[in-house]
ROGU-146780 format. One line per 8 residues: number of its first residue (from 1); their letters; for each residue x, y, z of C-alpha. Coordinates in Angstrom, 3 decimals, m for minus. Example, Ala and Ser with C-alpha at 12.3 -4.5 7.8 and 13.67 -1.06 7.14 Angstrom:
! residues 2
1) AS) 12.300,m4.500,7.800 | 13.670,m1.060,7.140 $
This chain:
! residues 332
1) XXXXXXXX) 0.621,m14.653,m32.363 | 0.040,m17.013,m35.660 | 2.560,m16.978,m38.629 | 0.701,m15.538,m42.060 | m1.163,m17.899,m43.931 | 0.445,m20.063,m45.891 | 3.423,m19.569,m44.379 | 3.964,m22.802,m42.547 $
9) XXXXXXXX) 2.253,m25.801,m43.413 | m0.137,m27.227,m41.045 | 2.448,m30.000,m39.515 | 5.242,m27.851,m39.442 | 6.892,m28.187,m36.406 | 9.095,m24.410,m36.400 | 8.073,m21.590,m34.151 | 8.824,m17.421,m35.062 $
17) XXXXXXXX) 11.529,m15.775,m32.880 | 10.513,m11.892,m32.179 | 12.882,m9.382,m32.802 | 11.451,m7.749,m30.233 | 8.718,m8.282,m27.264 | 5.132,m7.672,m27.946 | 2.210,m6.401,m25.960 | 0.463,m9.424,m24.187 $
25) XXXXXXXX) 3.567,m11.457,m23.628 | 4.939,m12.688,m20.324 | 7.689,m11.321,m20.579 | 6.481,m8.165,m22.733 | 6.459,m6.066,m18.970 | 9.526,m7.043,m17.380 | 11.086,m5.685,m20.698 | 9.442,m2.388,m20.927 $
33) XXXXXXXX) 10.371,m1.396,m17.560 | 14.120,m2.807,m18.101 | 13.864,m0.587,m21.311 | 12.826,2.538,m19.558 | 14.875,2.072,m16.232 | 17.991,2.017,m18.461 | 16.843,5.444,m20.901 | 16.444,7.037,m17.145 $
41) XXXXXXXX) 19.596,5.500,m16.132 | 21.479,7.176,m19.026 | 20.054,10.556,m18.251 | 21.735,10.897,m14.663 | 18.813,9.797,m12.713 | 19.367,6.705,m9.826 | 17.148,3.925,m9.376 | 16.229,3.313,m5.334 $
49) XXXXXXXX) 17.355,0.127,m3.838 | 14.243,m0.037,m1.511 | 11.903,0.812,m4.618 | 12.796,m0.177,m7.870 | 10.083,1.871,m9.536 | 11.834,5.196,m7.750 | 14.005,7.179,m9.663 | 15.956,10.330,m8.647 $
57) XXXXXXXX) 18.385,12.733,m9.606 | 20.475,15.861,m8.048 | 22.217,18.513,m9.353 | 24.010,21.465,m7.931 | 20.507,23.193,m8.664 | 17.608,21.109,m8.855 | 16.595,17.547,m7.289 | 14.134,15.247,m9.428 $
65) XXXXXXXX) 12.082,12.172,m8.304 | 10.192,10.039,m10.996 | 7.696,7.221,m9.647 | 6.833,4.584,m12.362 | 3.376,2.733,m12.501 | 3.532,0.044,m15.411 | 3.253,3.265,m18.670 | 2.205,5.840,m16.160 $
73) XXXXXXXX) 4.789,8.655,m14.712 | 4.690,10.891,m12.172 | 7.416,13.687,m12.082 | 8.302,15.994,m9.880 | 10.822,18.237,m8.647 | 11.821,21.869,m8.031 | 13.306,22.830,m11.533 | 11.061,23.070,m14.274 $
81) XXXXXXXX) 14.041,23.136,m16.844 | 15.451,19.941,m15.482 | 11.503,18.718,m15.428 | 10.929,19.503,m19.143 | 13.918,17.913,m19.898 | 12.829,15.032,m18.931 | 9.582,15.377,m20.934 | 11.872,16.040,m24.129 $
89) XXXXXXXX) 13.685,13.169,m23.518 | 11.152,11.109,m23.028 | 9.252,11.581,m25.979 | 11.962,11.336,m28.000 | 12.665,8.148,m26.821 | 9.124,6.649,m26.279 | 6.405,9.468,m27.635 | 4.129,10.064,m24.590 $
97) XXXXXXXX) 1.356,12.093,m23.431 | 1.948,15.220,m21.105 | m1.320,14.962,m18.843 | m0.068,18.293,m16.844 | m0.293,18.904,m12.865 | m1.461,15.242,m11.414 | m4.960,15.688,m10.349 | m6.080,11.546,m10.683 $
105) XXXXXXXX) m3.994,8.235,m10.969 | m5.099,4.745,m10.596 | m8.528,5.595,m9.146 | m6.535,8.593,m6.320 | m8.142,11.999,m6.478 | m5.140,14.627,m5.834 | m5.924,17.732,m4.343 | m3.253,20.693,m4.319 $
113) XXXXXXXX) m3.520,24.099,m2.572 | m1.115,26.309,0.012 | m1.924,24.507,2.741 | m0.519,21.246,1.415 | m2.126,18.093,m0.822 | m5.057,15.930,m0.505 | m5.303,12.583,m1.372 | m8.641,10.861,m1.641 $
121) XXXXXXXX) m10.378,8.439,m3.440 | m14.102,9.666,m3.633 | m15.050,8.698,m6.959 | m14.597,4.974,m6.549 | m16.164,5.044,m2.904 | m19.374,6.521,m4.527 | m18.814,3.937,m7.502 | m19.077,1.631,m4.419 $
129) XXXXXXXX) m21.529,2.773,m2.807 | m23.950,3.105,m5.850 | m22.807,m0.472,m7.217 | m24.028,m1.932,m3.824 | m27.439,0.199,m3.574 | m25.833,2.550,m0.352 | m25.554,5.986,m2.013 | m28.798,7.009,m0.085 $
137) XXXXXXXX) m28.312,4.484,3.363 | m28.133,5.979,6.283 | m24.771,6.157,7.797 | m22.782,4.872,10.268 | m19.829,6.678,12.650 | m17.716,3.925,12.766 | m17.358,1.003,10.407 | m17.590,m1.567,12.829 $
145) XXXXXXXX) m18.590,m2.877,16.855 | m15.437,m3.412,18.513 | m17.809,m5.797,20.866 | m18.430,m8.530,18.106 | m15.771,m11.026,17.819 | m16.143,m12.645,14.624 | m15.449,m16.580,13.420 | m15.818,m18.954,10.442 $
153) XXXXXXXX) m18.464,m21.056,12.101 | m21.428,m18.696,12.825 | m23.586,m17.692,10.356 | m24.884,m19.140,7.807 | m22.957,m19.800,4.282 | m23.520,m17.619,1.394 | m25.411,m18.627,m1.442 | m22.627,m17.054,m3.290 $
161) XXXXXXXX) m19.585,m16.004,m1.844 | m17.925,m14.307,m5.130 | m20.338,m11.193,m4.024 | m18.541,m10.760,m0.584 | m14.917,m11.284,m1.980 | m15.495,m8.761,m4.909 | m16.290,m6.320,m1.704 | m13.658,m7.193,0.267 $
169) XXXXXXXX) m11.644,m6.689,m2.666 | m13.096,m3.163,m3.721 | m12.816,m2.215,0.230 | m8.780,m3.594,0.679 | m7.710,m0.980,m2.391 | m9.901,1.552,m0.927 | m7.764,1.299,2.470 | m4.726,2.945,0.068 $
177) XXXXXXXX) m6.184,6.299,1.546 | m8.901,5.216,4.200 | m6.780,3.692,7.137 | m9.402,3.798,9.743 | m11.117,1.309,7.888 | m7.570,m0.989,7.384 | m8.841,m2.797,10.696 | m12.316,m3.755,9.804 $
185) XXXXXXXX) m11.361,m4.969,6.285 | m8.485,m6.687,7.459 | m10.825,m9.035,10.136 | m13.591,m9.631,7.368 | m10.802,m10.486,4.693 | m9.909,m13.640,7.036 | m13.727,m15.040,5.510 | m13.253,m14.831,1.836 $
193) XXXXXXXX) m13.437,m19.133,1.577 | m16.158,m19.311,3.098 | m17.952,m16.420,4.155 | m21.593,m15.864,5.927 | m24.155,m14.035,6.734 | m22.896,m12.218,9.469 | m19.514,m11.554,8.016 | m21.118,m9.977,4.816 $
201) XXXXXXXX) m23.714,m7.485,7.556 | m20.542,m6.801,8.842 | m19.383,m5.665,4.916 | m22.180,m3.395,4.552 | m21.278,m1.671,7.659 | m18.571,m0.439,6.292 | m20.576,0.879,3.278 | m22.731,2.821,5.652 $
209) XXXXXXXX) m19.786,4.246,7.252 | m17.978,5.020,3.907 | m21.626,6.886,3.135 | m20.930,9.223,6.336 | m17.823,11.146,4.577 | m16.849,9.675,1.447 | m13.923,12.386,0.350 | m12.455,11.219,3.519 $
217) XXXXXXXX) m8.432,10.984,2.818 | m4.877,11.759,3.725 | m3.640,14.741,4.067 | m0.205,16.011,3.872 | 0.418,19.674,5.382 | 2.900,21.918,3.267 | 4.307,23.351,7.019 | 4.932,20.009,8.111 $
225) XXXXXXXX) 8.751,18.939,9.559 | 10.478,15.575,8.250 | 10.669,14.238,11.263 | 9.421,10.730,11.879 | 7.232,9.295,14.242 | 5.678,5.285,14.863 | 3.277,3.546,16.404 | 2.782,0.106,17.050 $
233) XXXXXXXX) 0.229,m2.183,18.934 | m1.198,m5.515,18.558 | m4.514,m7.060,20.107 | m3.344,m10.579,21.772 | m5.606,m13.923,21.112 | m7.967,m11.300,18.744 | m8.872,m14.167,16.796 | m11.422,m16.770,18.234 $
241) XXXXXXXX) m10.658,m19.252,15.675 | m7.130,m19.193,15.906 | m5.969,m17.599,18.728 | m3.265,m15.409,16.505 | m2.691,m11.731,17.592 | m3.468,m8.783,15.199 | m0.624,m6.223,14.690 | m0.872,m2.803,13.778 $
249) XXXXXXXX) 1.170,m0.196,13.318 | 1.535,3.448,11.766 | 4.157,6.181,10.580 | 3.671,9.596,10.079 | 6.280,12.172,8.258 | 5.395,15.263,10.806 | 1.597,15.321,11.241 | 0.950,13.055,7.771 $
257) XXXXXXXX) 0.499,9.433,7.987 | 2.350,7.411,5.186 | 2.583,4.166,6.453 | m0.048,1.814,7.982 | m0.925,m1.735,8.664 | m3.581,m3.724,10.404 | m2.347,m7.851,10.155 | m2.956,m11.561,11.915 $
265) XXXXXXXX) 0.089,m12.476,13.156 | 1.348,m15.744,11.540 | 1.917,m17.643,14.679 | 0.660,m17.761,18.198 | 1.923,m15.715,20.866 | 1.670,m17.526,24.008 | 1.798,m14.163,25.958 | 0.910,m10.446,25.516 $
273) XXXXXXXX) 4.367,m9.458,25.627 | 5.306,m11.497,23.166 | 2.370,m10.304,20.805 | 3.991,m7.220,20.855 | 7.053,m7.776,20.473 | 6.253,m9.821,17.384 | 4.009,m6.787,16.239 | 7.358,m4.083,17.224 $
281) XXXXXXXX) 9.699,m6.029,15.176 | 7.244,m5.792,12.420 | 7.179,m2.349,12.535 | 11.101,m1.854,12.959 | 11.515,m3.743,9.294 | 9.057,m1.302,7.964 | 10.772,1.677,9.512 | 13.990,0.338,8.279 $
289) XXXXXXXX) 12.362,0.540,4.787 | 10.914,4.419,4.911 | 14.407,5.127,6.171 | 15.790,4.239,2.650 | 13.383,5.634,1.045 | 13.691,8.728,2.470 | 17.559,8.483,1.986 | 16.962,8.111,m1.777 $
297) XXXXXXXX) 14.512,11.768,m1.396 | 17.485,13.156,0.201 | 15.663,13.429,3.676 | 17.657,12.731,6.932 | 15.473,11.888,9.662 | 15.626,9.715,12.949 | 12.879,7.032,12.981 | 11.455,6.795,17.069 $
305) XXXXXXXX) 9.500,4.066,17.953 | 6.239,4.416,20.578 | 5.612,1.083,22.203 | 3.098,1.274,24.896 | 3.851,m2.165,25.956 | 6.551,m1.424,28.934 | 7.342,m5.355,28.777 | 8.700,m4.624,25.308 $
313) XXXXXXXX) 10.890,m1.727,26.638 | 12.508,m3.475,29.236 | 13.185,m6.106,26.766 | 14.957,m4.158,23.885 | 16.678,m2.247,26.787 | 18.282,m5.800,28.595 | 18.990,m6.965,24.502 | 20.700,m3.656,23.892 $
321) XXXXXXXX) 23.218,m4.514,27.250 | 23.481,m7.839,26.294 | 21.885,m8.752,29.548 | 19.209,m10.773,28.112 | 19.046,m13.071,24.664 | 15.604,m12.461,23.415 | 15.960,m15.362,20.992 | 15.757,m17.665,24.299 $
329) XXXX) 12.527,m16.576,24.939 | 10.442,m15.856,21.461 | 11.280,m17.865,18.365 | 10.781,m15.523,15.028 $
């Protein structure tokens, strides 16, 4: 921002104090959102504790959810009176733009019919795939050999490396609704500083398998229960370079997956057992998490664990007596 000409003279030393933020300043986004979380506020609805950008409201009638991206809304709910309200309100307060029934958001195609909703992202995987010359390769079943054990020393160094971390990059979003690619992305996203040969091959496998099904998504079934089911597992010494342990782990609401991860653990585990125990007390923080959020949807559900690991059981069941102090043995 510069003062009007001739306002100032060239060695004056005064600065302009806004009356209010502007567009391109710091602090210009922390402001809008404290400005709408407040007008949402004052219409009844409550702002989750486990998601700031989660807002909901219930009546005697009707129950409301808002989820807030930056400017863009989505609303939903089972009252369209209580839902139009909201629009009123709204754009009294702000003036927006009613887009109708979400079909696409922030590169997510959103598919609706009786059977439930779709979410994919096909559009940017062909954007991918064309960007990269793959739209006519031919494909792959799997997106990468679970034989190869990758590292930082083989291969040899890429001329430029700012090619394979603008793929990684376009391939980590792209795992928002493709997690059975989470893992491969996840091991070549440990090479972005210095990246090879190999590691970028290994990168354009993916691209072939993208090529095999690229409206591959989630999907969430409309007959599905709320009860709540996860996973965990981790692969012990996976790294060759390290010798950290990869955790992974996975939630589904039902028969719908909604939470996922596929991580290098940040220390070594000097046993399997402790790999996974690492890699289940990961997963217990994130189940911890969907438990409030479902608490602010107004869901009740029990949150069971499946550890295949029957070191890990006995474990949590000696803890649970008191028999045993876990801290003795692993250091978190």
């Amino acid at each position: 921002m510069q003062p009007p000409p001739g306002y100032l003279s060239p060695n004056d030393t005064r600065v302009c104090k806004l009356t209010k933020s502007l567009y391109g300043l710091k602090q210009a986004s922390r402001q809008w959102f404290c400005k709408l979380s407040d007008s949402l506020k004052l219409l009844g609805y409550k702002q989750s504790k486990a998601d700031f950008s989660l807002f909901t409201k219930i009546t005697e009638h009707s129950f409301t959810a808002i989820l807030v991206y930056v400017d863009d809304l989505i609303l939903g709910g089972n009252s369209m009176k209580e839902i139009n309200a909201v629009k009123v309100f709204l754009n009294n307060k702000f003036t927006i733009k009613d887009l109708g029934e979400l079909k696409y958001i922030l590169g997510i195609e959103i598919a609706r019919s009786d059977k439930g909703i779709n979410l994919c992202q096909r559009k940017y995987t062909l954007d991918i795939l064309n960007e990269y010359g793959y739209q006519n390769c031919k494909p792959y079943t799997t997106p990468m050999d679970c034989k190869i054990k990758f590292s930082k020393t083989e291969g040899i160094p890429l001329d430029d490396p700012k090619t394979y971390r603008t793929l990684i990059g376009k391939l980590i979003y792209l795992t928002v609704t493709r997690p059975d690619i989470a893992y491969s992305v996840q091991v070549l996203s440990q090479f972005l500083a210095f990246p090879t040969d190999i590691h970028m091959s290994a990168a354009h496998r993916i691209l072939r398998y993208l090529k095999n099904s690229p409206g591959k998504g989630l999907f969430y079934s409309s007959v599905s229960d709320f009860s709540i089911k996860g996973y965990t597992d981790s692969d012990w010494t996976a790294c060759i370079d390290t010798r950290r342990s990869i955790s992974g782990y996975a939630f589904y609401l039902g028969s719908s997956l909604i939470s996922w991860k596929s991580k290098k653990q940040q220390v070594i585990s000097r046993s399997s057992t402790e790999a996974e125990y690492r890699d289940a007390a990961n997963a217990v923080c994130e189940a911890q998490w969907l438990y409030y959020i479902l608490a602010d949807l107004h869901i009740q559900s029990s949150l069971p664990m499946h550890i295949i690991n029957l070191h890990i059981i006995w474990l949590i069941i000696l803890f649970s007596t008191k028999e045993l102090n876990i801290l003795n043995l692993i250091v978190i």
